[in-house]
C-alpha positions in Angstrom: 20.3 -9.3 11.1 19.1 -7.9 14.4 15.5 -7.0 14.5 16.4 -3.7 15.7 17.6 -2.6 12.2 17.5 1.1 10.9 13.8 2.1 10.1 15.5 3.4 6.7 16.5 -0.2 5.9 13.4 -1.6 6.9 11.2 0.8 4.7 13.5 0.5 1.6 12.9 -3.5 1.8 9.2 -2.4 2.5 9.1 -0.7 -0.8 10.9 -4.1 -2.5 8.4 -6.4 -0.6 5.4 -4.0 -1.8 7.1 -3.5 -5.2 6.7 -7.9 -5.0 2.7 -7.6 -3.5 1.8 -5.2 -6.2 3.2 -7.6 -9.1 1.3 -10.3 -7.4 -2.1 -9.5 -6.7 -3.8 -9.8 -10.1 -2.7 -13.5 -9.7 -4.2 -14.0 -6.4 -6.2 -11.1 -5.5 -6.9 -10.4 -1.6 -6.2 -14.3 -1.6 -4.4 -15.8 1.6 -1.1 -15.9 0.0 -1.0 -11.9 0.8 -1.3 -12.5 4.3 1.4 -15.8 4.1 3.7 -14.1 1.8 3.6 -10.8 4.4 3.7 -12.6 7.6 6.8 -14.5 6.3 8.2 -11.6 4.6 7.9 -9.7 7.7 8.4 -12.7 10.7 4.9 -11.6 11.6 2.1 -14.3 12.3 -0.6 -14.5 9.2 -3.6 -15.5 11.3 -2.4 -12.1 13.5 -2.6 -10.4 10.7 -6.1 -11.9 9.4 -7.7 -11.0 12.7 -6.6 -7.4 12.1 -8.1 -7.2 8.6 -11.4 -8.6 10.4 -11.4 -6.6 13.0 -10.6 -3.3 11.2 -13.1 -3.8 8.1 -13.9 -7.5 7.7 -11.5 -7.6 4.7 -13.0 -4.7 2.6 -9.9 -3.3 0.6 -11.7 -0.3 -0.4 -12.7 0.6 3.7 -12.1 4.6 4.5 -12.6 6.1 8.0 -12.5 9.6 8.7 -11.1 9.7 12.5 -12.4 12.6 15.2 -8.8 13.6 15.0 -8.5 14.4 11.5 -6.1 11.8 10.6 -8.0 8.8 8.2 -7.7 4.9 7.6 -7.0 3.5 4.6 -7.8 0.2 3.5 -8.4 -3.7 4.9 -5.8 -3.4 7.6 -7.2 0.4 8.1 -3.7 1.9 7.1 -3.8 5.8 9.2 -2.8 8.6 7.8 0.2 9.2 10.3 1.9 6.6 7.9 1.3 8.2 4.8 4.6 10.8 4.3 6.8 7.8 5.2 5.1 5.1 2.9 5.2 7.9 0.2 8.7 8.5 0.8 9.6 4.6 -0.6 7.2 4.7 -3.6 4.3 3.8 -2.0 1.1 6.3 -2.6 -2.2 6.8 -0.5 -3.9 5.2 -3.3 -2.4 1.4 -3.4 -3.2 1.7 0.0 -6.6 0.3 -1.3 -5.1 -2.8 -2.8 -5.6 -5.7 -0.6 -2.4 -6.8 -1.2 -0.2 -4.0 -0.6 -2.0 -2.8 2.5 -1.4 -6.3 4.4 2.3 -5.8 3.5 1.8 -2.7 4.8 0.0 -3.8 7.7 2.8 -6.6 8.2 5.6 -3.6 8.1 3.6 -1.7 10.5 3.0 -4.4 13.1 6.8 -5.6 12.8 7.9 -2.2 13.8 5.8 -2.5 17.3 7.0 -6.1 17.4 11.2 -4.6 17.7 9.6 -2.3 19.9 7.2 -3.9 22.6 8.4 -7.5 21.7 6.1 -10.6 20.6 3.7 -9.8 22.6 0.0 -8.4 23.2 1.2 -5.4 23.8 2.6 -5.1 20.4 -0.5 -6.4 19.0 -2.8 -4.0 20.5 0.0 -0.9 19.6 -0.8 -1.4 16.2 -4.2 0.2 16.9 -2.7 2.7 19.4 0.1 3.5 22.2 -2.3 4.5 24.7 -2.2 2.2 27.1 -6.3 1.8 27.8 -7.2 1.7 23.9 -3.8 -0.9 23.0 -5.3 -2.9 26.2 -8.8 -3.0 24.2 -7.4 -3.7 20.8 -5.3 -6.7 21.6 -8.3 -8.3 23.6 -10.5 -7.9 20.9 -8.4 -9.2 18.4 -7.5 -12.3 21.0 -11.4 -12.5 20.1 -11.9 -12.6 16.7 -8.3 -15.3 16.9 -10.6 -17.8 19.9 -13.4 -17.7 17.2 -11.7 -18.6 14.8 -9.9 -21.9 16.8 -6.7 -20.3 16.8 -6.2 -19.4 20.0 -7.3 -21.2 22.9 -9.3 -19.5 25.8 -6.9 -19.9 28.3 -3.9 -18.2 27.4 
């Protein structure tokens, strides 16, 4: 299957895989097997997505920031607004967006989709904050941080 599938087909296997996390999390609550089971559901690196949930709220499922824009963040992986319709659309409310569980597969979903478009690269990294060119810049090198102080990235690349 080419990674440059329909968005419709990706979000309906979203809505499986989150379907899946859901089931899942009483067993293993906010454990590391979220992060495994979405960065292998999803071809997406776990300690990438880790260093995201760090970064955003150091791992506090229940984290809610109101942006300057209006929009807000939902969750660990700080889920925006902008994202809400869509998830809604395949059976996933606002409201698990504050289970650890289902927001990393969410998070996952969403950094796949910048993966098919920018690659696997930096660029896609940093895109899951934003687009714009000077704040993706900044995101991706402070989540190259938070991955060097952790040992799992070295300082030279």
């Amino acid at each position: 299957m080419s990674l440059a599938r329909p968005l419709r087909l990706t979000c309906s296997r979203l809505g499986v895989a989150l379907v899946l996390a859901a089931s899942s999390v009483a067993a293993h609550a906010a454990s590391g097997d979220c992060f495994e089971q979405a960065g292998t559901y999803q071809g997406v690196n776990p300690a990438v997505l880790r260093a995201i949930v760090w970064f955003e709220s150091k791992g506090d499922a229940g984290a809610i920031h109101r942006n300057a824009d209006g929009s807000v963040d939902i969750g660990q992986a700080q889920i925006n607004s902008i994202h809400f319709s869509t998830l809604a659309r395949y059976g996933v409310p606002r409201r698990a967006l504050t289970d650890a569980c289902v927001n990393v597969f969410v998070a996952a979903w969403l950094l796949k989709q910048k993966m098919v478009r920018h690659g696997n690269t930096w660029r896609a990294i940093g895109a899951y904050h934003s687009e714009t060119p000077v704040h993706r810049d900044a995101y991706a090198r402070s989540i190259q941080r938070v991955l060097m102080s952790w040992g799992e990235l070295r300082a030279d690349r």
